[in-house]
VOBA-1610 file (N, C-alpha, C; in pm, whole numbers, padded with zeros to 5 digits, always signed):
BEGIN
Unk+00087-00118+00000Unk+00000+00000+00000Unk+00090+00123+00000Unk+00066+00201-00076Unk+00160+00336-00085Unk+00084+00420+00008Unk+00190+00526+00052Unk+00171+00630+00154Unk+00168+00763+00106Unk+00091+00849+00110Unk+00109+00982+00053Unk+00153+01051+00136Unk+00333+01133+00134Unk+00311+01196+00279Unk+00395+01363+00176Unk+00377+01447+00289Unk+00409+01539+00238Unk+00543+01591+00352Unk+00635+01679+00303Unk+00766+01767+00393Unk+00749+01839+00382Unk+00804+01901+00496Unk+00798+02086+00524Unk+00967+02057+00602Unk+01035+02182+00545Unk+01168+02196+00595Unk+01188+02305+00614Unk+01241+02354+00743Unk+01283+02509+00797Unk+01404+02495+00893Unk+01455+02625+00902Unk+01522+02653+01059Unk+01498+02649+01168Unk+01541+02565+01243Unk+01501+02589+01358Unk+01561+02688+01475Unk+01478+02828+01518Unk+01540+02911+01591Unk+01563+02873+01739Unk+01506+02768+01791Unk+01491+02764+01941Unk+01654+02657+01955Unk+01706+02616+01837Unk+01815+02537+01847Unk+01932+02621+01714Unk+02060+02591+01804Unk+02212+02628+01730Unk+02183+02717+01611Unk+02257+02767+01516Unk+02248+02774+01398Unk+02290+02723+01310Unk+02197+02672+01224Unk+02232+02484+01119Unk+02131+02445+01116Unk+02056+02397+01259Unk+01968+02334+01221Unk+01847+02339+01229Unk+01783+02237+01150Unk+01653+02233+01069Unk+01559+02142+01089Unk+01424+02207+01090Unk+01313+02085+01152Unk+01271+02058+01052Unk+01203+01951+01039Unk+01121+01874+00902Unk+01001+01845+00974Unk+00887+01875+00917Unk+00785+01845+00951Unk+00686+01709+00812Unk+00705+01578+00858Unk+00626+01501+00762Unk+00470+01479+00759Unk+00359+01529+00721Unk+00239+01533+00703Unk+00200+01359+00613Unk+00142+01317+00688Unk+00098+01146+00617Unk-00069+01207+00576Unk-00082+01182+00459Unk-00218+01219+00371Unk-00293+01080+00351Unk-00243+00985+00349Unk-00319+00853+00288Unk-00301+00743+00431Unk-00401+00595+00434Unk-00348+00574+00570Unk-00438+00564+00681Unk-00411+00431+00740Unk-00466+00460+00906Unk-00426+00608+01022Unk-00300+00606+00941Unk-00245+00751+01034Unk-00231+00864+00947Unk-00351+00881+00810Unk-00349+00992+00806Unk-00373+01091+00853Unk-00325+01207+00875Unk-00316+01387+00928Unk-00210+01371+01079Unk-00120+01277+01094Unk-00042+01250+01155Unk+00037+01339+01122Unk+00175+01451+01189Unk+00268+01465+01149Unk+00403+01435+01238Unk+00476+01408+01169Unk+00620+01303+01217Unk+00702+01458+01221Unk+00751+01434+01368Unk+00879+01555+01303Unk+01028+01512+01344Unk+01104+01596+01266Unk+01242+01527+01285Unk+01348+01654+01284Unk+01469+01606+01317Unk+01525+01732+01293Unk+01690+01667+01253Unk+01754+01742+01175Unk+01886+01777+01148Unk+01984+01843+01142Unk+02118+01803+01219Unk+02243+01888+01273Unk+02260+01943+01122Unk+02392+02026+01115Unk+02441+02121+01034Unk+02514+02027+00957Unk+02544+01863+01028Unk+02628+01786+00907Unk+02534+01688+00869Unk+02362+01733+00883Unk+02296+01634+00803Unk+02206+01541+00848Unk+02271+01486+00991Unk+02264+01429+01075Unk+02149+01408+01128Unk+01997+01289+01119Unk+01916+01303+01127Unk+01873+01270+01295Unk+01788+01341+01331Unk+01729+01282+01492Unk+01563+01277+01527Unk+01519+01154+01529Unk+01380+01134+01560Unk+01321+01143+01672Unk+01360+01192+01803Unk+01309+01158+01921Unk+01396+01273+02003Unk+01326+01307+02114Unk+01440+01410+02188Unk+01505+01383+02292Unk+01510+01220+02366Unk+01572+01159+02406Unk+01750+01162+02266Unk+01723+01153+02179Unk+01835+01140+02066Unk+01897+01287+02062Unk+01821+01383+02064Unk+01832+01573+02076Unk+01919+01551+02208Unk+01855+01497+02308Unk+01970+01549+02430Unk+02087+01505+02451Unk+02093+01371+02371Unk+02230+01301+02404Unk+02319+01379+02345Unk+02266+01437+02174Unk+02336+01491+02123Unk+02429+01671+02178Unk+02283+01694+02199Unk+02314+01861+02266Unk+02295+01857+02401Unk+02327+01757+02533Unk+02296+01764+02615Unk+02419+01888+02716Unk+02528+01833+02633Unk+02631+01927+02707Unk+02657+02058+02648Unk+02575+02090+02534Unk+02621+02216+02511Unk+02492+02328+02574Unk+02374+02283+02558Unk+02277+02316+02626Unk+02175+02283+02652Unk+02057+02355+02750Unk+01931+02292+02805Unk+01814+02260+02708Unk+01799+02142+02733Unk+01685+02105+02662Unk+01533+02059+02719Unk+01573+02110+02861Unk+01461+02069+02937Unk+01330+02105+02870Unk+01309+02217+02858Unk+01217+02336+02844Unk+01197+02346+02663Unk+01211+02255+02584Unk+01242+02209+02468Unk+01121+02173+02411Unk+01001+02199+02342Unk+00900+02128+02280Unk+00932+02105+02145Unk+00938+01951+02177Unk+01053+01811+01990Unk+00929+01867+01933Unk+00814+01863+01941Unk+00707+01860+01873Unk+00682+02011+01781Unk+00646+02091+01889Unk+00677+02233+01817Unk+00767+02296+01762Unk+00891+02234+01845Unk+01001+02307+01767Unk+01077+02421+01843Unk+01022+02470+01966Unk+01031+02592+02030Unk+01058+02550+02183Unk+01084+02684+02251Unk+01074+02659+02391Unk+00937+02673+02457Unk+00895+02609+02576Unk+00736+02584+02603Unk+00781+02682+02720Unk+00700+02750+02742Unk+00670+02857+02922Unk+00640+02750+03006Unk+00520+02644+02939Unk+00459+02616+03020Unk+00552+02456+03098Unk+00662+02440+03009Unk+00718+02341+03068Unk+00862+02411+03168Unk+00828+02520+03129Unk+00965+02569+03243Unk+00917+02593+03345Unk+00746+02612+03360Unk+00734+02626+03476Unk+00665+02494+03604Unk+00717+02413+03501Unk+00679+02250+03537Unk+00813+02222+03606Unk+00934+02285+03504Unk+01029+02230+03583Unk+01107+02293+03697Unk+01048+02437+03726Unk+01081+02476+03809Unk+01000+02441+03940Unk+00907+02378+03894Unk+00805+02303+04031Unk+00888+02195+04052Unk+00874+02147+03984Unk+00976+02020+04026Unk+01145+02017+04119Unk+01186+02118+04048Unk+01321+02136+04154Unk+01261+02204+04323Unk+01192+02308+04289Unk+01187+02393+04457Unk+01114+02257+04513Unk+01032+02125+04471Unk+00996+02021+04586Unk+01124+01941+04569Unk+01197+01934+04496Unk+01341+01827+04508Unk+01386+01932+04587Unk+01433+02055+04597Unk+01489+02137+04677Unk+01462+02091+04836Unk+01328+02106+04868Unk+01252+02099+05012Unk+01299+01946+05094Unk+01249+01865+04991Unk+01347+01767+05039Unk+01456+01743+05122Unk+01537+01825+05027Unk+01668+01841+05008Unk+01724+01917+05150Unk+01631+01942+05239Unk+01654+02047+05386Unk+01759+01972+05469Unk+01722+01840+05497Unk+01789+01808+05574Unk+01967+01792+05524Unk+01966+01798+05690Unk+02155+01772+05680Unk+02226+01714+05649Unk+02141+01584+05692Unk+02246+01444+05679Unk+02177+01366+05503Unk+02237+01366+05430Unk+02246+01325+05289Unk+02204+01163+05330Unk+02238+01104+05375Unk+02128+00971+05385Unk+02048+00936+05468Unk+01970+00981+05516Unk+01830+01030+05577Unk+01737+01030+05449Unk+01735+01113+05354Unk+01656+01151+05226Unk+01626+01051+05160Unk+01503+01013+05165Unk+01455+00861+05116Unk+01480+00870+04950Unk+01543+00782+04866Unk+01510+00837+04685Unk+01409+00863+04649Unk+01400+00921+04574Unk+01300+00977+04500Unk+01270+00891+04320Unk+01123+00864+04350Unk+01102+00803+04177Unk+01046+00872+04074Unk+01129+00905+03961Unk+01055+01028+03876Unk+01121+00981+03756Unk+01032+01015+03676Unk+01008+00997+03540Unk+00974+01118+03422Unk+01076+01120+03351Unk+01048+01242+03266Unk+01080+01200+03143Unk+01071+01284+03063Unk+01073+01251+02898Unk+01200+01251+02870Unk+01274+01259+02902Unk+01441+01195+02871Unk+01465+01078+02869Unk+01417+01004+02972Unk+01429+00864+02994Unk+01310+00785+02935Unk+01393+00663+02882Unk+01259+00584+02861Unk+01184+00478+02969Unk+01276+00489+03047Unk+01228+00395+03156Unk+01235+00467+03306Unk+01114+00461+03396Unk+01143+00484+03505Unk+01250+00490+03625Unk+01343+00636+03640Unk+01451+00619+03709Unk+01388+00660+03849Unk+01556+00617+03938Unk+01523+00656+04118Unk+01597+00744+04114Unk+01615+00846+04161Unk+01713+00980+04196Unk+01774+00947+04337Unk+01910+00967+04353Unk+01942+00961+04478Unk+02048+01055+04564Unk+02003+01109+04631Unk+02074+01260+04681Unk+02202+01235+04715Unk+02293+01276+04675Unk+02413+01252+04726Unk+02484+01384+04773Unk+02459+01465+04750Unk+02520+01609+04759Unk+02435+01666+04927Unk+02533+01686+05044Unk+02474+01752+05178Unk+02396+01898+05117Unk+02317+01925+05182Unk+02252+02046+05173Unk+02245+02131+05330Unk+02313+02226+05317Unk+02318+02292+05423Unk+02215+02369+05458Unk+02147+02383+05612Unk+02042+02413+05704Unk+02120+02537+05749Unk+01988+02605+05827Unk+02056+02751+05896Unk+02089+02694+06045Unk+02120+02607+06122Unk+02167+02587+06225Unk+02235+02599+06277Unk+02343+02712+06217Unk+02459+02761+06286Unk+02459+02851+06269Unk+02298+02965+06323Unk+02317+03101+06353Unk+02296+03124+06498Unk+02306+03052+06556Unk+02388+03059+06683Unk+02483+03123+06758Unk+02440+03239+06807Unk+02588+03341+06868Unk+02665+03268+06978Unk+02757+03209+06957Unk+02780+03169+07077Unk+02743+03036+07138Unk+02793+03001+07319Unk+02758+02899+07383Unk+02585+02959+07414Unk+02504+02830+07455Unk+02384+02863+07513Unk+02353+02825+07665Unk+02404+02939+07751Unk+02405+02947+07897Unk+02268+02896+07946Unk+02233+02817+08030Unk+02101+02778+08094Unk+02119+02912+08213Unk+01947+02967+08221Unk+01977+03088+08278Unk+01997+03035+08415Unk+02058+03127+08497Unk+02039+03108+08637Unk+01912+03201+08729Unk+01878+03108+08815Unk+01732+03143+08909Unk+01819+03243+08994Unk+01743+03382+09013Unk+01758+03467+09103Unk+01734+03452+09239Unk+01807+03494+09340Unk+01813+03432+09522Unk+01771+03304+09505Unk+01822+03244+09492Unk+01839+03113+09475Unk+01864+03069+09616Unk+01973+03157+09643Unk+02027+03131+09781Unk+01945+03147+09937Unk+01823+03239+09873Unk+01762+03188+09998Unk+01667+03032+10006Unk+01713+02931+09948Unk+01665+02793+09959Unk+01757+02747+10097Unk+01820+02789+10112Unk+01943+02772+10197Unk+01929+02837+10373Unk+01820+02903+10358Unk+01774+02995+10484Unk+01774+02855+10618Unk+01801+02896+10741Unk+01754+02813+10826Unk+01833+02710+10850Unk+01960+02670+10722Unk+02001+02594+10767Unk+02174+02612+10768Unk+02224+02533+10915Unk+02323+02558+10983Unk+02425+02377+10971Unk+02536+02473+10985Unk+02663+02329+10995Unk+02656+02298+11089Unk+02674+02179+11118Unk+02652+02091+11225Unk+02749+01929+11243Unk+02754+01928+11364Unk+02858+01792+11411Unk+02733+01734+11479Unk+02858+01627+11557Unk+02832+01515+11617Unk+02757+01585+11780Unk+02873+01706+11793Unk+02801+01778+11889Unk+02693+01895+11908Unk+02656+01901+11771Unk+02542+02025+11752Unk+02589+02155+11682Unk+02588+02215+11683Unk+02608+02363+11581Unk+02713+02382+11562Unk+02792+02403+11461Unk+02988+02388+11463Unk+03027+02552+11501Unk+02934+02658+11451Unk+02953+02783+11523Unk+02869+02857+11378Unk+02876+03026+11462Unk+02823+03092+11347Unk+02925+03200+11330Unk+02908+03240+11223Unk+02983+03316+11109Unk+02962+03505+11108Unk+03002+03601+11113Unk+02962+03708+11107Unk+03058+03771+11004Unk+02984+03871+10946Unk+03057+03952+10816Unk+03132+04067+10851Unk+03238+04082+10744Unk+03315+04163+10840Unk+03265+04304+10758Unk+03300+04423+10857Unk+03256+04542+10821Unk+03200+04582+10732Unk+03285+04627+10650Unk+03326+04645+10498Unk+03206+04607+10372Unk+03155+04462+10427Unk+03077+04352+10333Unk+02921+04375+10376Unk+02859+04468+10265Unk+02720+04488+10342Unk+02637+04392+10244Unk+02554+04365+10297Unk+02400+04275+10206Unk+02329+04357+10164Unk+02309+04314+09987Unk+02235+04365+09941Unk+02160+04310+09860Unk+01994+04316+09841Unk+01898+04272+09807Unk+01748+04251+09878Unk+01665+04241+09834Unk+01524+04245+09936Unk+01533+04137+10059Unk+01526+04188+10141Unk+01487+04070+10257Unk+01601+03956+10241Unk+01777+04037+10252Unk+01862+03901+10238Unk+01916+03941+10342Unk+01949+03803+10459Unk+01984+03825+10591Unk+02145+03811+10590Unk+02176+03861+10711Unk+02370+03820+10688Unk+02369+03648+10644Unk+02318+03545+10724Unk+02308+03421+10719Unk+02328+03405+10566Unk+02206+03457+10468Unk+02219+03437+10326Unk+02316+03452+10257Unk+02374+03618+10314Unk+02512+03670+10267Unk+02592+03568+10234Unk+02617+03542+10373Unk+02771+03429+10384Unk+02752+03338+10274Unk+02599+03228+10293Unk+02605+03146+10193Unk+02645+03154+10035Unk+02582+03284+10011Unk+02603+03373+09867Unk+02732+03388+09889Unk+02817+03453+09944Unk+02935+03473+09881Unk+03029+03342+09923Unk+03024+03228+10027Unk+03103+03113+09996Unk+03067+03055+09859Unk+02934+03062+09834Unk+02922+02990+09692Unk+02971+03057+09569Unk+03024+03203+09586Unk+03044+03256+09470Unk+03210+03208+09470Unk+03257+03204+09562Unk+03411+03184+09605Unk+03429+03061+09548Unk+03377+02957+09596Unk+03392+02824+09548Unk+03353+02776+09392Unk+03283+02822+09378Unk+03217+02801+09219Unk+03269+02896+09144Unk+03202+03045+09119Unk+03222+03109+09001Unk+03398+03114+08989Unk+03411+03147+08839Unk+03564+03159+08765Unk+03586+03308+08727Unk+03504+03403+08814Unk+03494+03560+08786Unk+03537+03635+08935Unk+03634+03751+08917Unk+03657+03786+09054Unk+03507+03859+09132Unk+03545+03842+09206Unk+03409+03862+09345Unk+03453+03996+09337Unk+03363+04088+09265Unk+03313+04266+09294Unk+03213+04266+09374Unk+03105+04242+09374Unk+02991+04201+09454Unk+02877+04325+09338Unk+02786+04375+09372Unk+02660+04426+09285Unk+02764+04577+09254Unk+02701+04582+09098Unk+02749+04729+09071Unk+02655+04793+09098Unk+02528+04808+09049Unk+02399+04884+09066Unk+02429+04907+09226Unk+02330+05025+09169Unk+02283+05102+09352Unk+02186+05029+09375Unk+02241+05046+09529Unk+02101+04988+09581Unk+01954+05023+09566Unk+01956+05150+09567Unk+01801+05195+09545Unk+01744+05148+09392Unk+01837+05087+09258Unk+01772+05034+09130Unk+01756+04892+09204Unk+01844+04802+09247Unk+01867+04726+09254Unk+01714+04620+09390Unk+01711+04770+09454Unk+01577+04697+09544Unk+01462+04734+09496Unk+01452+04833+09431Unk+01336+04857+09328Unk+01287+04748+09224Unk+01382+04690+09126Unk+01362+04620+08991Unk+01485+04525+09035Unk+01514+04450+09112Unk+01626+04353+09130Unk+01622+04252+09024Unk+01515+04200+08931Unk+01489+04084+08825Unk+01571+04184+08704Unk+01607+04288+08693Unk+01680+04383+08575Unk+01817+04424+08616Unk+01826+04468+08703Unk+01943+04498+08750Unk+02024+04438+08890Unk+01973+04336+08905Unk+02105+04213+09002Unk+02166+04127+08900Unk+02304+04131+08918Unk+02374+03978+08848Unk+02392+03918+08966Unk+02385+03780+08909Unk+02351+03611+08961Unk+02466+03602+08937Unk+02593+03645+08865Unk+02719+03583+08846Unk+02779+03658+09008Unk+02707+03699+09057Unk+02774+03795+09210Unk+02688+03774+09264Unk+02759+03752+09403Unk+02682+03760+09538Unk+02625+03813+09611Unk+02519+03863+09698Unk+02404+03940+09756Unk+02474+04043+09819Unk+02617+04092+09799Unk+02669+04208+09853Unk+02681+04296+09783Unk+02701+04467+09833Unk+02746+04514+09783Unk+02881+04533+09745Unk+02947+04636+09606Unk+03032+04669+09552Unk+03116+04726+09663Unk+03223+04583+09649Unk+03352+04597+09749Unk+03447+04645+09680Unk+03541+04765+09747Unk+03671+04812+09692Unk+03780+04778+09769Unk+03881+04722+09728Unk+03992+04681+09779Unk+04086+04782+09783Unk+04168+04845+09864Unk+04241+04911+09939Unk+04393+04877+09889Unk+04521+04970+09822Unk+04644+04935+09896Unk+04660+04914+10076Unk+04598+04999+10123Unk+04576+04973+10280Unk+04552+04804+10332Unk+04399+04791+10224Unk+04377+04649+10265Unk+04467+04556+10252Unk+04541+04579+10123Unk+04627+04492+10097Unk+04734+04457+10185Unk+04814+04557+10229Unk+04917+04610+10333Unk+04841+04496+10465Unk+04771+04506+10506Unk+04716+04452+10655Unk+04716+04300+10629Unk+04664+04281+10556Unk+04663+04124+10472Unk+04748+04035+10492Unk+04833+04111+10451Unk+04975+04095+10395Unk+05051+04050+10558Unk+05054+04184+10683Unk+05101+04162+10759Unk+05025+04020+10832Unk+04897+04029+10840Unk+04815+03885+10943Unk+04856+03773+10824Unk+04913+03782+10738Unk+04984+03624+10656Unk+05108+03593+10765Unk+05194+03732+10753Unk+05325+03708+10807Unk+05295+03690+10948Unk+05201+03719+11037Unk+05242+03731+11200Unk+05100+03606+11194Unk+05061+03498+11111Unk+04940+03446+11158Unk+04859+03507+11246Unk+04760+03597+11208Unk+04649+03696+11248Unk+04524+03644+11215Unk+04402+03685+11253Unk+04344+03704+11232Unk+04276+03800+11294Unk+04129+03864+11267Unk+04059+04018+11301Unk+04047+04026+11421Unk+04107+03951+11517Unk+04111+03938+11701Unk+04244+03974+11711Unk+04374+03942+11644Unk+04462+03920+11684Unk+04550+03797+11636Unk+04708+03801+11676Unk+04750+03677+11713Unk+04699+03525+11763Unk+04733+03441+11671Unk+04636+03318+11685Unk+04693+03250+11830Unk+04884+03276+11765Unk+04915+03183+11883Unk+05108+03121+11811Unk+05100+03125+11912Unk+05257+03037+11895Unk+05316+02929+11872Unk+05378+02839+11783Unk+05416+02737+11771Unk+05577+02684+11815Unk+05602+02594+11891Unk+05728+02597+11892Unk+05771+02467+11839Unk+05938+02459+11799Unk+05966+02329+11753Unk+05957+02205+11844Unk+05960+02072+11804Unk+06023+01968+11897Unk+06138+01968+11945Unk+06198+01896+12007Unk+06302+01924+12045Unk+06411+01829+11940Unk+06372+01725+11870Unk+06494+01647+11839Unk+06434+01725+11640Unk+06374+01784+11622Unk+06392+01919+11512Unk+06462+02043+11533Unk+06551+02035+11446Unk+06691+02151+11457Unk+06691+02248+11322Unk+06707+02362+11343Unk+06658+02447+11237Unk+06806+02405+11131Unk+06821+02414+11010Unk+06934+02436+10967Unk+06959+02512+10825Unk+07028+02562+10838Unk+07052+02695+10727Unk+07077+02819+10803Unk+07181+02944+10681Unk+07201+03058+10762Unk+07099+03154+10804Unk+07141+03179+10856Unk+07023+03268+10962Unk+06854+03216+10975Unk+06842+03051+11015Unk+06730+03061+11012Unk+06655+03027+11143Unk+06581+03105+11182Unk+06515+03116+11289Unk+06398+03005+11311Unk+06326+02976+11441Unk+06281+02860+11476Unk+06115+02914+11358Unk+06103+03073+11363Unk+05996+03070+11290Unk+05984+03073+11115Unk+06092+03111+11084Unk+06103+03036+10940Unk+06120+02901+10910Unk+06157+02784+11034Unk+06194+02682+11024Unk+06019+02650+11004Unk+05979+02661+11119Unk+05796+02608+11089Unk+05713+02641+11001Unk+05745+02737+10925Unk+05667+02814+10798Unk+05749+02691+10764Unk+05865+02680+10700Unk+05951+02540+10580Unk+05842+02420+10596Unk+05868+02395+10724Unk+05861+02276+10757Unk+05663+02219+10730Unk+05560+02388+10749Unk+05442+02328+10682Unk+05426+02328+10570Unk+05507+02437+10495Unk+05460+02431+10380Unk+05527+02293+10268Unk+05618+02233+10328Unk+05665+02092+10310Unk+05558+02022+10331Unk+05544+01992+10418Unk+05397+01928+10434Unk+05271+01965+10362Unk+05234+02033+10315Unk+05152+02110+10272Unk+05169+02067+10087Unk+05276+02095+10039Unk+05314+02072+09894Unk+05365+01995+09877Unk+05483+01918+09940Unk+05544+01855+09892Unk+05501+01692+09912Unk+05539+01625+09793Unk+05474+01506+09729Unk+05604+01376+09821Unk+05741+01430+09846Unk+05842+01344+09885Unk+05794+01361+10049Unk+05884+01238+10072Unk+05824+01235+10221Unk+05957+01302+10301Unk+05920+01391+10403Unk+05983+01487+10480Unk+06136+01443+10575Unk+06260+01462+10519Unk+06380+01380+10553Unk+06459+01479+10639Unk+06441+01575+10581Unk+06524+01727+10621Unk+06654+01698+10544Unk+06760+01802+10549Unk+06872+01798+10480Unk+07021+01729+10548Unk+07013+01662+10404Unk+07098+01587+10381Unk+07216+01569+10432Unk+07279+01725+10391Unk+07438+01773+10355Unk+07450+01772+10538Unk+07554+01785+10541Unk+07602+01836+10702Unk+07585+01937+10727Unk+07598+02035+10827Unk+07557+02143+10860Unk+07702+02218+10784Unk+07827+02211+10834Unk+07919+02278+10753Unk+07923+02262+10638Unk+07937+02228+10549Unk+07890+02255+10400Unk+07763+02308+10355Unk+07637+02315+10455Unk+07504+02373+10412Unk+07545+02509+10446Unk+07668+02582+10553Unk+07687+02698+10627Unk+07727+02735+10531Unk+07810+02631+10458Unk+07980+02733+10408Unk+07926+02797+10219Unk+07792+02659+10197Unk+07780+02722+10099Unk+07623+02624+10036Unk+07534+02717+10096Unk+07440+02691+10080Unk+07319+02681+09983Unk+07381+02785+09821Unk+07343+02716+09708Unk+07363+02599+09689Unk+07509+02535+09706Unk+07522+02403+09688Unk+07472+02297+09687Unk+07461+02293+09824Unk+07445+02166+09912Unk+07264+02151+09966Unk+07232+02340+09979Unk+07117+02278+09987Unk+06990+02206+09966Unk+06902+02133+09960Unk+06785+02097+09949Unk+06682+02179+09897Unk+06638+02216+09805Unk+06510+02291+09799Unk+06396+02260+09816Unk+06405+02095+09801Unk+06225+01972+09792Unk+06190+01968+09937Unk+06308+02015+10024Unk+06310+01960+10199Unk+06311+02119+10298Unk+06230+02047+10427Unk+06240+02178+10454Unk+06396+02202+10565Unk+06405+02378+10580Unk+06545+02377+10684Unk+06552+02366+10737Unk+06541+02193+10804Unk+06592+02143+10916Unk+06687+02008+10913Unk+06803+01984+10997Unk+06838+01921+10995Unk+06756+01746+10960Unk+06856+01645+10910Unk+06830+01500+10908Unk+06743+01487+11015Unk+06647+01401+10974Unk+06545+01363+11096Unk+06528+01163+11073Unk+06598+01153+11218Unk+06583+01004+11207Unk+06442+00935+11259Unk+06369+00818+11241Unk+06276+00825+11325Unk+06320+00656+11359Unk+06305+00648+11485Unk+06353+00513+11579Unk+06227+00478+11600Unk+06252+00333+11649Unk+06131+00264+11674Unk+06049+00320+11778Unk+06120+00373+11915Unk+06082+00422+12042Unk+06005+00552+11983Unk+06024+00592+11888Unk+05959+00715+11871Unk+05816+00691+11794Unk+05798+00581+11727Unk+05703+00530+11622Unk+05636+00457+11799Unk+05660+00449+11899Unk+05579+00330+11976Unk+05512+00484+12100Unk+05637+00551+12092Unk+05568+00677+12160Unk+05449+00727+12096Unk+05426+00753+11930Unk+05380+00795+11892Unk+05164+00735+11892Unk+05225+00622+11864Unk+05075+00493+11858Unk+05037+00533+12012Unk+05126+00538+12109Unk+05037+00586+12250Unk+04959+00712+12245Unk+05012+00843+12198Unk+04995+00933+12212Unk+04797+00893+12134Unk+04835+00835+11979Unk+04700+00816+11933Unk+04622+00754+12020Unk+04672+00641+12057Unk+04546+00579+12130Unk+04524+00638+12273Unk+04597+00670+12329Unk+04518+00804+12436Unk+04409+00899+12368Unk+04426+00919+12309Unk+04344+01061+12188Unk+04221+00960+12184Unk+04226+00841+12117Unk+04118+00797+12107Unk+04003+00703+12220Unk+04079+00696+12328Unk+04006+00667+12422Unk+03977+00815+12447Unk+04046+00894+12482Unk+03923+01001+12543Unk+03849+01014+12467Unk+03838+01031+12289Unk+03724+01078+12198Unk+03611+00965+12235Unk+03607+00828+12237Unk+03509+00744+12292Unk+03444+00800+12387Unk+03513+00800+12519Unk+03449+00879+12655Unk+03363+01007+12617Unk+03390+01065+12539Unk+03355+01171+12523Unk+03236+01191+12441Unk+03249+01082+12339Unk+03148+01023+12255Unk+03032+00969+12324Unk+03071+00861+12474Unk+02954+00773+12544Unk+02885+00896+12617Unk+02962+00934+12704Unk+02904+01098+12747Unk+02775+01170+12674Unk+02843+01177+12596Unk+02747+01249+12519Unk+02575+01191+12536
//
């Protein structure tokens, strides 16, 4: 059976310059008023399908938006395919790249149904974040603490009073609170202790605006060269705001040694040996004439300045008495009770 068909051949503007669409019109026929279209590169080169168009021009340009049929670019398919990316986009939110279930889509490129599978992270706004995120702290907190006192075996261990200088400040905060507030600021916070800048009169007015929680229920303490100076001396003479604590003297088979050192630099050595040092307490080594004659040398710096200290058995058997006296009276004292 013969076919009557007719051609139409032009330029095609929506593609390169070269090439040319053919449009075939079938006149005779089950499929007459059918038209076939086709198109050809600049070397001739025939292409029936636009799966064949993209392989060919896929890398030089877009053919998404491409109507094989018309010949032209469609509006209405660019705006198909821009639907299609902003929901592949949305998807696309999360962080973690395999989380994102594939996706099954099918378009006119392919002849067979493909799966898409995200491989590329897509970054979230989750790191507009200034900074660490402080959990706030509860204001007077510290009066949870009201009422209650240190205590032993024998009842109240003593109470505490503030010294001059250190006034309380905040609604209804007692010295008792004070103390607690500022041991806890001492022990905990990593900020020096100023105590409240605000005046008092903002500060008892609107205290939820103007108290910091990083400071304690006192007011704004100023430290003194004066203060410092006094300090300084109750370190050196062991003081405290009464006075002289008290006197220590050596043992007798402890002998100070080094030049010019007195029985009270010997007991400052000798605690703060105790106190720091990790070796166990021998005293020095050297003899006394060579520690005299030249005492960079020879001396010890890990030990404190006192002569070799032997310890004999009689002194280790003196010693276990002395404890267990101590601890029979603490019993007695304990049943007493």
């Amino acid at each position: 059976m013969n076919i009557s068909i007719e051609r139409k051949r032009t330029d095609c503007s929506a593609l390169p310059k070269g090439w040319q669409r053919e449009e075939v019109l079938r006149k005779t026929g089950l499929s007459a008023g059918k038209v076939d279209v086709f198109y050809y590169s600049p070397t001739g080169k025939k292409f029936r399908s636009k799966p064949e168009l993209v392989r060919y021009l896929g890398d030089s340009m877009d053919l998404s938006c491409f109507d094989f049929q018309q010949g032209q670019i469609n509006t209405m398919l660019l705006c198909k395919t821009k639907k299609a990316r902003a929901q592949f986009d949305y998807r696309g939110v999360r962080s973690d790249s395999s989380l994102v279930p594939p996706i099954r889509q099918t378009a006119s490129i392919f002849k067979q149904p493909v799966t898409v599978y995200k491989t590329q992270e897509s970054k979230v706004k989750t790191d507009l974040k200034q900074g660490t995120q402080e959990k706030p702290k509860q204001l007077f907190w510290e009066k949870r603490l009201e009422n209650l006192t240190a205590c032993d075996a024998n009842g109240v261990i003593g109470t505490t009073t503030l010294p001059k200088y250190i006034k309380p400040l905040g609604p209804f905060t007692s010295d008792a609170t004070t103390i607690q507030s500022l041991a806890t600021a001492l022990h905990v916070s990593s900020q020096p202790i100023t105590g409240q800048t605000g005046s008092k009169q903002t500060i008892m007015e609107n205290p939820g605006v103007f108290l910091n929680p990083e400071q304690p229920l006192i007011a704004a303490v100023t430290i003194t060269k004066d203060d410092v100076r006094r300090q300084e001396e109750r370190n050196l003479t062991a003081c405290d705001a009464n006075g002289v604590i008290g006197t220590t003297t050596l043992p007798k088979y402890i002998k100070p040694l080094g030049p010019f050192t007195s029985d009270a630099t010997t007991i400052q050595s000798l605690a703060t040996a105790l106190h720091v040092s990790s070796q166990p307490i021998t005293g020095q080594t050297g003899s006394k004439q060579t520690i005299m004659e030249n005492p960079g040398v020879f001396l010890n710096p890990e030990q404190p300045l006192i002569a070799a200290v032997t310890i004999t058995k009689d002194d280790v058997r003196r010693q276990e008495e002395r404890v267990n006296r101590a601890r029979q009276r603490l019993r007695a004292a304990l049943a007493a009770a």
